[in-house]
C-alpha positions, 0 to 999 in steps of 0.5 A, a space after each residue: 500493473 500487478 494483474 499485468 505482471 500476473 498474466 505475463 508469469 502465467 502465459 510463459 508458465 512461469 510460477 510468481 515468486 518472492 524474488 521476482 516480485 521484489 525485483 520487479 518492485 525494486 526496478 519501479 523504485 529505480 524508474 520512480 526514482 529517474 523522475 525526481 519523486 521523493 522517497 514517500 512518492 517512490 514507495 507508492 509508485 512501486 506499491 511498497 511500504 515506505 519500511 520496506 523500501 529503507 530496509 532494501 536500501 541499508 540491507 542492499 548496498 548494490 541497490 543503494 547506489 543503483 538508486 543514487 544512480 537513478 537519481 542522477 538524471 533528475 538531478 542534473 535536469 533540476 527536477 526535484 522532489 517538491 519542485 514543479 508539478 510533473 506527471 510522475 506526481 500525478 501518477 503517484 496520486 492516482 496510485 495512492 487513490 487507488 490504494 486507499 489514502 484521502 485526496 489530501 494525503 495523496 497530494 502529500 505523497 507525490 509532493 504536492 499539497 493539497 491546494 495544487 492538486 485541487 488547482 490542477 483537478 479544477 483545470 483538467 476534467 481529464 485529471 478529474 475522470 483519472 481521480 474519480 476512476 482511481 477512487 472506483 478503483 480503491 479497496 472499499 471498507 466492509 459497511 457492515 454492522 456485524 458483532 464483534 465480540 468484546 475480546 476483538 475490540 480495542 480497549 477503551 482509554 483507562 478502561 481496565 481489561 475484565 479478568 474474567 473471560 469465558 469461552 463458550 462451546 459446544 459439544 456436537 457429540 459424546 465422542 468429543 466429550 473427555 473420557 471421565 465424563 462418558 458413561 461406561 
């Protein structure tokens, strides 16, 4: 969806700013927010944190109640976080697939757990060719066995810092070289 909001700005020539993205990402917040989702399912539907999302919601009080709003239809509907499985679930867990969490831990996002969405994934090859494309899909970690040097690394549990570290340079040419060490 971000690509498609990008494609937009970019044939009407309008450049991408910050006030436009949270905006946009605020009115995902209010639609997630009009199907019952709780509020970890309505962070990954709008591709927020779920930090950020409480911090719009005590800095903007016009937001707030935008949201209590929002949540009035679902509410008077009896559709509730944890309640029956809805679509909008299903669509939280394909988004957070596709951000990178575990099956598990997407189930518990949309406020499903774990065994339901295994139950309904088995019943619906559908919903399996959405997972393992939403899988595809998701950042891949770096398999690399690249150096890293002992600075970078995090420290092992009660093992204490060396005091001595060095730094390694080298000097392409004299020109670099501090004046008191150039002959002249």
């Amino acid at each position: 969806m971000d690509q498609v909001e990008r494609e937009l700005r970019d044939a009407v020539g309008a450049p991408s700013s910050h006030r436009d993205d949270t905006l946009t990402r605020m009115a995902d917040v209010l639609q997630a927010t009009a199907h019952g989702l709780g509020q970890e399912a309505v962070a990954v539907w709008a591709g927020v944190p779920v930090r950020v999302l409480e911090s719009w919601l005590q800095q903007d009080p016009a937001f707030a109640s935008a949201v209590q709003s929002a949540a009035a239809p679902a509410t008077a509907h009896g559709i509730q976080s944890g309640g029956e499985t809805t679509p909008a679930m299903l669509r939280v867990v394909l988004a957070a697939l596709g951000q990178g969490a575990s099956r598990p831990t997407a189930a518990r996002a949309s406020g499903l757990s774990p065994y339901r969405l295994r139950q309904l994934w088995r019943a619906s090859p559908f919903l399996v060719a959405l997972v393992d494309a939403a899988r595809r899909v998701r950042p891949r970690k770096s398999k690399s066995k690249e150096f890293v040097p002992g600075s970078c690394r995090s420290r092992l549990a009660g093992r204490a810092q060396s005091e001595y570290t060095y730094r390694l340079v080298r000097l392409g040419a004299p020109a670099l070289l501090p004046p008191h060490t150039q002959g002249g």
